[in-house]
RODODREN-433467 format. One record per atom (N, C-alpha, C): x, y, z; residue number from 1; residue in three letters. Coordinates in steps of 0.02 Angstrom, whole numbers. Example, Ala and Ser with C-alpha at 12.3 -4.5 7.8 and 13.67 -1.06 7.14 Angstrom:
2
       px       py       pz   num   residu
      660     -284      390     1      ALA
      615     -225      390     1      ALA
      660     -165      390     1      ALA
      642     -112      354     2      SER
      684      -53      357     2      SER
      645        2      394     2      SER
END
This chain:
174
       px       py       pz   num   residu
     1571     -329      107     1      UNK
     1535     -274       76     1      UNK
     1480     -301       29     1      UNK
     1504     -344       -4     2      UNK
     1440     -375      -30     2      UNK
     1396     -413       -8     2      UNK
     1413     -434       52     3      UNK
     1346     -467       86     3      UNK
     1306     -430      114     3      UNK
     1319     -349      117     4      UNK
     1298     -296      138     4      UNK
     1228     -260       72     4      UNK
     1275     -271       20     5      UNK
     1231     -248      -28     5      UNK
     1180     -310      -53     5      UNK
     1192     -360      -40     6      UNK
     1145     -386      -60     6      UNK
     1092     -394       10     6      UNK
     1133     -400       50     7      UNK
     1053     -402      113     7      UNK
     1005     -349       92     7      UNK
     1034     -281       94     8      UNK
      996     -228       66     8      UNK
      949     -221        1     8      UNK
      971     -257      -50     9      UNK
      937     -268      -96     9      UNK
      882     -325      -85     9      UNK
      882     -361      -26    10      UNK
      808     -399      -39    10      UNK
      784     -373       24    10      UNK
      821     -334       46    11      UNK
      731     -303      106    11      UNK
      738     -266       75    11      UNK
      752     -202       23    12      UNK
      726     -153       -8    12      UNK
      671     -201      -57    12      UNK
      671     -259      -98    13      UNK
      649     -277     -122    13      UNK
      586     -313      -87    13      UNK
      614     -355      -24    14      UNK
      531     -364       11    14      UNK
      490     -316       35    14      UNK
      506     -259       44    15      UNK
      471     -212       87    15      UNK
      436     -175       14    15      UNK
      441     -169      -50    16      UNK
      434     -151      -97    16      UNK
      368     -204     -124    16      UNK
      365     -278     -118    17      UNK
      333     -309     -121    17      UNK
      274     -328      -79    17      UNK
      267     -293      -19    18      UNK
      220     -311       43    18      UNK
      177     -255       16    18      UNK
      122     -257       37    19      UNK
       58     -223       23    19      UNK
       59     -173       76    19      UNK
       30     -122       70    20      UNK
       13      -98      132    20      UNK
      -48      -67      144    20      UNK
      -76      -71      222    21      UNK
     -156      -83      239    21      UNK
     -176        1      271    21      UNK
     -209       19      259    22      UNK
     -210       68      298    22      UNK
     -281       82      356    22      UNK
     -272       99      432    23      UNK
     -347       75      482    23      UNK
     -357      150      498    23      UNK
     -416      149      488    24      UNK
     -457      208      541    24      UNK
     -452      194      625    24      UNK
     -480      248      636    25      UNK
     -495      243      710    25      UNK
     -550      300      724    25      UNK
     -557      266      803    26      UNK
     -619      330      805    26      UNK
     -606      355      873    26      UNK
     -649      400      881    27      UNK
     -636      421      975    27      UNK
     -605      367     1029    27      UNK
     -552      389     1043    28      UNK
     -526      351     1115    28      UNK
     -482      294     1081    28      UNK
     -448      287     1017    29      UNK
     -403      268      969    29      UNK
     -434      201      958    29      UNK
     -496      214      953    30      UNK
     -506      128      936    30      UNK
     -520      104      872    30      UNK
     -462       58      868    31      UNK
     -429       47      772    31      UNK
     -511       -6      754    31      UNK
     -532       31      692    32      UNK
     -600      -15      644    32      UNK
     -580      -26      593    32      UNK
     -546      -47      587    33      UNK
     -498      -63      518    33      UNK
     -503      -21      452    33      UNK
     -486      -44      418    34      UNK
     -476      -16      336    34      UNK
     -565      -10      303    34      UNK
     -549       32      236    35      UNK
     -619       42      191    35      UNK
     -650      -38      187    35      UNK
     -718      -56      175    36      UNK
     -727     -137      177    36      UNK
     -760     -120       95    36      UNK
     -755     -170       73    37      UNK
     -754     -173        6    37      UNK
     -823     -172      -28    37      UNK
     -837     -121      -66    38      UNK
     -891      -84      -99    38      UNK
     -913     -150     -160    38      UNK
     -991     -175     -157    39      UNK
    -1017     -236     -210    39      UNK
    -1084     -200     -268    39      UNK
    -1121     -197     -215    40      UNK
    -1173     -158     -279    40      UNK
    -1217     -108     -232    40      UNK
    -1253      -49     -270    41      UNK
    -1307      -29     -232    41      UNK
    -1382      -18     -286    41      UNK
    -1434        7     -240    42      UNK
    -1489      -11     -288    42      UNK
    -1538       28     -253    42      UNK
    -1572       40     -295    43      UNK
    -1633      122     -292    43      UNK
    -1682       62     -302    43      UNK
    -1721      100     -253    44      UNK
    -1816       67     -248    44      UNK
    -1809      -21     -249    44      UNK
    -1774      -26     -191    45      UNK
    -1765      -81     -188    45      UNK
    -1814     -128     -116    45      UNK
    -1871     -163     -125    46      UNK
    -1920     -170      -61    46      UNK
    -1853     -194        5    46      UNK
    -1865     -165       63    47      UNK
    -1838     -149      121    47      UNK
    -1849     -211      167    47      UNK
    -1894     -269      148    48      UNK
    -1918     -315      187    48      UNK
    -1824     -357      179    48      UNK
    -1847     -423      257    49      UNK
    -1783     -457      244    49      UNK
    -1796     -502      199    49      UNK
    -1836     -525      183    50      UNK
    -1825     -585      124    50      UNK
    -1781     -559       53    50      UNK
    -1830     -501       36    51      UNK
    -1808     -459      -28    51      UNK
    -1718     -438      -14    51      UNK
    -1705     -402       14    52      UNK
    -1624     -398       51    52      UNK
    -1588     -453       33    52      UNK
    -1604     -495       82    53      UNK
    -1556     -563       61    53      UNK
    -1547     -594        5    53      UNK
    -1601     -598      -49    54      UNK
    -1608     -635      -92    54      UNK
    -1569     -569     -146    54      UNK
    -1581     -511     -154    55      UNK
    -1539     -465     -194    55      UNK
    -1455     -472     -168    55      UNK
    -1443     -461     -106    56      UNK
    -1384     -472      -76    56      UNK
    -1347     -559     -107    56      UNK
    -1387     -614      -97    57      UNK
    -1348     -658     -116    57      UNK
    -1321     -661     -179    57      UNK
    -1396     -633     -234    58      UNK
    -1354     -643     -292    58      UNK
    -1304     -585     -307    58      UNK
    -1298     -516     -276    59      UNK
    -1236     -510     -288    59      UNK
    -1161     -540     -271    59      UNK
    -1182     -557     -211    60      UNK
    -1128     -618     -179    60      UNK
    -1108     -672     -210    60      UNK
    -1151     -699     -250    61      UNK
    -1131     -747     -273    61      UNK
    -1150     -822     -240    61      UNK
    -1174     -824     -190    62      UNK
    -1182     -889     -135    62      UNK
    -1252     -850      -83    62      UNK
    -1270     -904      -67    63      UNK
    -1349     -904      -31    63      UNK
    -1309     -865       47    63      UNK
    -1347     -807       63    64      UNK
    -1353     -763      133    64      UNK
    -1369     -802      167    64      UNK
    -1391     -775      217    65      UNK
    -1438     -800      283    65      UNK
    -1431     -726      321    65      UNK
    -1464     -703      361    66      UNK
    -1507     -639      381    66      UNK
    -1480     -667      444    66      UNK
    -1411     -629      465    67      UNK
    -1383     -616      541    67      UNK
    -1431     -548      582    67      UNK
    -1444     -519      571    68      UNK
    -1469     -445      602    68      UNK
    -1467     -398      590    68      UNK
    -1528     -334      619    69      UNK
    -1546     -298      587    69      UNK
    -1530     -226      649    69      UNK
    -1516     -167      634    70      UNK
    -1504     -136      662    70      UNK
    -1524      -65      641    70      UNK
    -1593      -41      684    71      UNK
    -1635       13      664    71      UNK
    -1629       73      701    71      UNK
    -1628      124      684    72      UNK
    -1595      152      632    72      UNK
    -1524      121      652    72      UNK
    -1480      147      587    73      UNK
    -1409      145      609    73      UNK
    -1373      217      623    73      UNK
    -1363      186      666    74      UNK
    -1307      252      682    74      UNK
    -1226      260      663    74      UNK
    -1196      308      669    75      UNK
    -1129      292      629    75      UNK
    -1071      338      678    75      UNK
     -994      331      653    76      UNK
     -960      350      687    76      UNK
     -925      410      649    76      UNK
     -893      463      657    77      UNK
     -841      490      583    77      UNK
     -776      457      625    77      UNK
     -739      430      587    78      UNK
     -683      428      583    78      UNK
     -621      475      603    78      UNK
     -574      491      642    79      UNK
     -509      541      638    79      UNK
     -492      564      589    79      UNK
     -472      499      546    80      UNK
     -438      525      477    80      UNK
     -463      534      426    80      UNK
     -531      541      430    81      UNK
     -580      576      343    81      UNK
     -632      580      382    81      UNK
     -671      639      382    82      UNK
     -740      656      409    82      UNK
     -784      613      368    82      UNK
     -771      599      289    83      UNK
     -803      575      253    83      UNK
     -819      501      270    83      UNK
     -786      460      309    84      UNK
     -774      398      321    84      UNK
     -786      393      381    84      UNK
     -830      324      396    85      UNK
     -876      321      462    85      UNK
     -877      252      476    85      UNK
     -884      232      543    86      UNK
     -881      171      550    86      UNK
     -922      144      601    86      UNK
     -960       89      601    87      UNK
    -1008       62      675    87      UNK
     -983       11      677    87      UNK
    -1007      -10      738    88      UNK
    -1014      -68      766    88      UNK
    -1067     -126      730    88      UNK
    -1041     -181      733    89      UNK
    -1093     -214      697    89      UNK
    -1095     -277      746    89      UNK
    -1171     -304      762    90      UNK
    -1184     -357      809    90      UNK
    -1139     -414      800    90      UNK
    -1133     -453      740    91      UNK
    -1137     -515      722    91      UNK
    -1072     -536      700    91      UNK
    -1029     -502      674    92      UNK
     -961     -491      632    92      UNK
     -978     -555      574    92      UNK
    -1029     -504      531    93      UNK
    -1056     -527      484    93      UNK
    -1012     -520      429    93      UNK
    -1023     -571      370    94      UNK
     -992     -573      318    94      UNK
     -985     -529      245    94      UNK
    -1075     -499      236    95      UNK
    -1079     -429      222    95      UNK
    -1135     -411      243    95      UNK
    -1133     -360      228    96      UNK
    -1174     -305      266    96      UNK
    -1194     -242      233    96      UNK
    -1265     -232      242    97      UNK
    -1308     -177      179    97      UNK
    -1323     -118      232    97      UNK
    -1318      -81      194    98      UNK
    -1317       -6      217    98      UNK
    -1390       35      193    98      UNK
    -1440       49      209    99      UNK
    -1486       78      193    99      UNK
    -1502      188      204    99      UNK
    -1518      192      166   100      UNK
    -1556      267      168   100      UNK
    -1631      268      154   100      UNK
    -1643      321      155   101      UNK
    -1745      328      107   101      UNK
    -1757      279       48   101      UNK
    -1704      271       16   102      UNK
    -1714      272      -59   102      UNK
    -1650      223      -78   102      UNK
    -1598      223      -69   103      UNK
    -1543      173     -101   103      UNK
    -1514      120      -35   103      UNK
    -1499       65      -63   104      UNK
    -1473        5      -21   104      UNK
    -1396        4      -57   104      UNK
    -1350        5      -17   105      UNK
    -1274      -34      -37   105      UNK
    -1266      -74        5   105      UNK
    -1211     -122      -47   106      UNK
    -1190     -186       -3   106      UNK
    -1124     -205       -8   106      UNK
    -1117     -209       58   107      UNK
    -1020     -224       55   107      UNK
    -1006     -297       69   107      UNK
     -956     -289       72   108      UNK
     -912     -371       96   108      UNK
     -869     -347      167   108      UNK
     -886     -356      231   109      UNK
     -861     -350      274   109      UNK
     -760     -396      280   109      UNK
     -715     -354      265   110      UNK
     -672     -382      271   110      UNK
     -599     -361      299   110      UNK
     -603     -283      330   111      UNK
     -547     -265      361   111      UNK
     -551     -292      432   111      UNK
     -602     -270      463   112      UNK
     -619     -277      550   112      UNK
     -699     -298      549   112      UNK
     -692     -383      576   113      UNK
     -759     -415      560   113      UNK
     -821     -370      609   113      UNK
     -788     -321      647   114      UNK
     -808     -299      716   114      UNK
     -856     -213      722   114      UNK
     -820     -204      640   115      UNK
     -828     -122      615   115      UNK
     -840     -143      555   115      UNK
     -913     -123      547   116      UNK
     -904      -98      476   116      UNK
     -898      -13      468   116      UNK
     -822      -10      406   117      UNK
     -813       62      383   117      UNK
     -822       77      315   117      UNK
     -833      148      301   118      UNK
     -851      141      232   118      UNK
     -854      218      205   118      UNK
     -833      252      152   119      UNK
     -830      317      109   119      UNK
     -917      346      106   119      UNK
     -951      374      168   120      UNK
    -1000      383      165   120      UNK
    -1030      438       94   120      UNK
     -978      500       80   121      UNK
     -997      526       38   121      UNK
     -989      473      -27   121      UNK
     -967      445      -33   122      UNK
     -942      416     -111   122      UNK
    -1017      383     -122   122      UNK
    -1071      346      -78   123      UNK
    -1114      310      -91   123      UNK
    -1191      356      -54   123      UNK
    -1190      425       11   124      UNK
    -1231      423       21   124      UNK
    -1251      519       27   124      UNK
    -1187      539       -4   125      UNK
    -1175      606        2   125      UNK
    -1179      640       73   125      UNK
    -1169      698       67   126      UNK
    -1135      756      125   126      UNK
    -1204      751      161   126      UNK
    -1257      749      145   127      UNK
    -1310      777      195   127      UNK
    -1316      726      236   127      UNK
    -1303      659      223   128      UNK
    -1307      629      282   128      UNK
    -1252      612      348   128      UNK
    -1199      668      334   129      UNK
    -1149      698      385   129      UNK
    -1177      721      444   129      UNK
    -1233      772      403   130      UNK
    -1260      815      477   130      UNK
    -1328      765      517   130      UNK
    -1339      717      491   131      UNK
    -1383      661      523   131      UNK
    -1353      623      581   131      UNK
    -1287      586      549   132      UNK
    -1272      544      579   132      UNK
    -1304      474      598   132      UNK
    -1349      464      539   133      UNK
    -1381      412      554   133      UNK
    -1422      410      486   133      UNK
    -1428      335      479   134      UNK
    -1447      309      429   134      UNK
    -1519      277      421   134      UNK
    -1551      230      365   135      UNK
    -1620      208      394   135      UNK
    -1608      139      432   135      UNK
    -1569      106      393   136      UNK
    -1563       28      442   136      UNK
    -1494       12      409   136      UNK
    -1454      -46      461   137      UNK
    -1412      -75      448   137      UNK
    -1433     -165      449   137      UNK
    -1440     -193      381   138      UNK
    -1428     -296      372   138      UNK
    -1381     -298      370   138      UNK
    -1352     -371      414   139      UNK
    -1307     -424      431   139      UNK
    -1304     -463      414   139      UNK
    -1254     -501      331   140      UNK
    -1270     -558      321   140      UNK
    -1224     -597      329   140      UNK
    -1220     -684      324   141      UNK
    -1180     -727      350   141      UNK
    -1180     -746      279   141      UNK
    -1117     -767      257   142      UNK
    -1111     -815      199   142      UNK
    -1082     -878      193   142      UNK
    -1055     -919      151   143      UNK
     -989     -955      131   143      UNK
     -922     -921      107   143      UNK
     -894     -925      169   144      UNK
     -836     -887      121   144      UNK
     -782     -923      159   144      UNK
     -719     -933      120   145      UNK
     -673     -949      122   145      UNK
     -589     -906      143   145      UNK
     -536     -915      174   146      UNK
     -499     -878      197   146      UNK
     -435     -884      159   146      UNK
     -423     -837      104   147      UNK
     -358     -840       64   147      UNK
     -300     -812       79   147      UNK
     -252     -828       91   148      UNK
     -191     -780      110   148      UNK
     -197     -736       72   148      UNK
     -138     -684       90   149      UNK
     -142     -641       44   149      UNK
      -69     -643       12   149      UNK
      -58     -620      -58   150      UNK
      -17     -635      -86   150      UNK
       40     -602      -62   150      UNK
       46     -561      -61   151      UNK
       80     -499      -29   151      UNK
      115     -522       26   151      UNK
       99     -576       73   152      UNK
      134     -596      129   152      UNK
      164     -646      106   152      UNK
      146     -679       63   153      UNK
      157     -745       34   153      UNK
      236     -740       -8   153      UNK
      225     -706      -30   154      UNK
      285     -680      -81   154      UNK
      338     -630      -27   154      UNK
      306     -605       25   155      UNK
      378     -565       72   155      UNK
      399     -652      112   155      UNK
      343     -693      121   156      UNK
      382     -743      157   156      UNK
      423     -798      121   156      UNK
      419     -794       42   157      UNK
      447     -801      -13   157      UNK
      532     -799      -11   157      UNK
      516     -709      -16   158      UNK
      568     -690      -31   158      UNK
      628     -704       36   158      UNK
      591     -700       86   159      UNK
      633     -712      152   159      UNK
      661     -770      154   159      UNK
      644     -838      132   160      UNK
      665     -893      137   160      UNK
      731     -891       91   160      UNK
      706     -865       17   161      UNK
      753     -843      -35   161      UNK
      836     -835      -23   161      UNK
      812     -764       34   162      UNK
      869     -711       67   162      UNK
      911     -778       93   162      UNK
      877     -814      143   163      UNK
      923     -845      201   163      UNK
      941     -902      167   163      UNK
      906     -933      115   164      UNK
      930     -984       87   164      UNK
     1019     -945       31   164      UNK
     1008     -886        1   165      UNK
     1067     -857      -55   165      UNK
     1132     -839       40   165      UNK
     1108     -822       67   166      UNK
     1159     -808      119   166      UNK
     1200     -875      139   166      UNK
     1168     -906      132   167      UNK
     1191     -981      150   167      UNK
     1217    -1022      131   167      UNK
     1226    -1026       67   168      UNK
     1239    -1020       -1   168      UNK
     1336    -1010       -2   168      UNK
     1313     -929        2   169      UNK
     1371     -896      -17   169      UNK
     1424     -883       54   169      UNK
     1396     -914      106   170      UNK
     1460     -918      183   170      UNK
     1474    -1001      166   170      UNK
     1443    -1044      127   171      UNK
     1469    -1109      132   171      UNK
     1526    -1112       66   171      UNK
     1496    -1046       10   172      UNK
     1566    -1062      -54   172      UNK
     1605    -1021      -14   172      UNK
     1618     -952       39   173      UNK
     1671     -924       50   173      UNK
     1704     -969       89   173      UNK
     1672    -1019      133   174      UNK
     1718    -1049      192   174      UNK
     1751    -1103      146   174      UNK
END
């Protein structure tokens, strides 16, 4: 009985500790992963690629390079939030700027290198719902590096933990 309650207590406890991801999809169930992570945006900002990259890196933090450009952009809605839209992107670029008339945002491509998705009202409001299309989509390539994530790190943690205390306690019962 107690090897019962304690198994239970560390997968209640790993499953408590794992993160959890959540993916869009779009027509014909095709998964574009999760929101990609929102960096800066900027009004009256010149539209050329030099200007782009060089605003883009220093929010990045590390020197761009100008993967591709994609005029206009077009976009997808999403199943699960009309508000949330997702394309295709050439290059499975590292981030990637989003343009209108007037404002540029820039993300960090990091759910699905393949989709960029993103909270269209939160950055470009409702009217550009009934468009479906944007002024341009940049592709940039960076330095970036690949960190686990902690969240797995610590369920694969705790799992070693589990089988190591089980092991433990069948070698003091025997």
């Amino acid at each position: 009985m107690m090897k019962i309650k304690t198994m239970l207590f560390g997968a209640l406890l790993a499953f408590s500790v794992s993160g959890s991801a959540f993916a869009y999809t779009i027509a014909g169930g095709i998964d574009v992963g999760g929101e990609d992570t929102f960096l800066a945006e900027a009004i009256g900002l010149n539209s050329g690629e030099a200007s782009e990259t060089e605003w883009a890196s220093g929010i990045a933090g590390t020197q761009l390079t100008f993967a591709g450009r994609t005029e206009p952009a077009s976009f997808i809605v999403t199943e699960e939030d009309a508000g949330v839209i997702a394309f295709e992107l050439m290059t499975m670029p590292t981030y990637f700027l989003v343009k209108d008339a007037q404002k540029h945002v820039l993300f960090k491509n990091e759910q699905s290198m393949d989709w960029g998705v993103f909270n269209l009202l939160s950055y470009f409001g409702s009217n550009k719902l009934e468009d479906l299309e944007l002024s341009h989509l940049t592709e940039f390539n960076g330095n970036t590096v690949k960190v686990p994530e902690p969240g797995t790190l610590g369920l694969l943690g705790l799992g070693i933990l589990g089988l190591l205390t089980v092991r433990r306690k069948l070698q003091h019962n025997a």
